[in-house]
N, C-alpha and C positions, 0 to 999 in steps of 0.2 A: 477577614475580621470575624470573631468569635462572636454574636451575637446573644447570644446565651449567658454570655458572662458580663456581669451587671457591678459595678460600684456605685459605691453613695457621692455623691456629689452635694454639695449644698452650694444651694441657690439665696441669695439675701430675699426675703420675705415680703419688702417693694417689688423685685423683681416679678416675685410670685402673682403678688396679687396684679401687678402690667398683665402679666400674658391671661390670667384666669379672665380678667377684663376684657380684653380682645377678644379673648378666645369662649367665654362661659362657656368652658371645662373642667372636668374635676380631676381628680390631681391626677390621676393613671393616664390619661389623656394628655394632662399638663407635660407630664414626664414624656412621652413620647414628642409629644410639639417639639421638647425643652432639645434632645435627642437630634432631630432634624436641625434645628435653626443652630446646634453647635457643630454638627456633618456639613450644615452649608458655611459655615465660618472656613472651618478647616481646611476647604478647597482652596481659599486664598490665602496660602502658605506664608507670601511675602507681608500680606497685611494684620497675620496671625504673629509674626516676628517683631515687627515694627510695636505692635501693640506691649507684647514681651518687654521688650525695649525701653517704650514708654511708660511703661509700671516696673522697671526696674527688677525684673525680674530674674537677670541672668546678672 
């Protein structure tokens, strides 16, 4: 994985302020939190699908 290469992602603005709240970080910080907790999603493939799924996404 190319770690260097960066896209924009938008995050909904509740969500923002959930993690800035837990977390009292600022937003370069926020982003990297944001970064992990979607690397740790993605391990669970099967429940990354189901989600898919369930938002009707495919």
């Amino acid at each position: 994985m190319n770690r260097s290469r960066r896209t924009v992602v938008e995050v909904r603005d509740d969500l923002h302020r959930e993690i800035r709240k837990l977390a009292l970080l600022n937003d370069l910080r926020i982003y990297e939190l944001t970064n992990a907790i979607i690397e740790e999603a993605l391990k669970d493939q099967a429940k990354v699908k189901a989600l898919i799924r369930r938002l009707k996404m495919v």
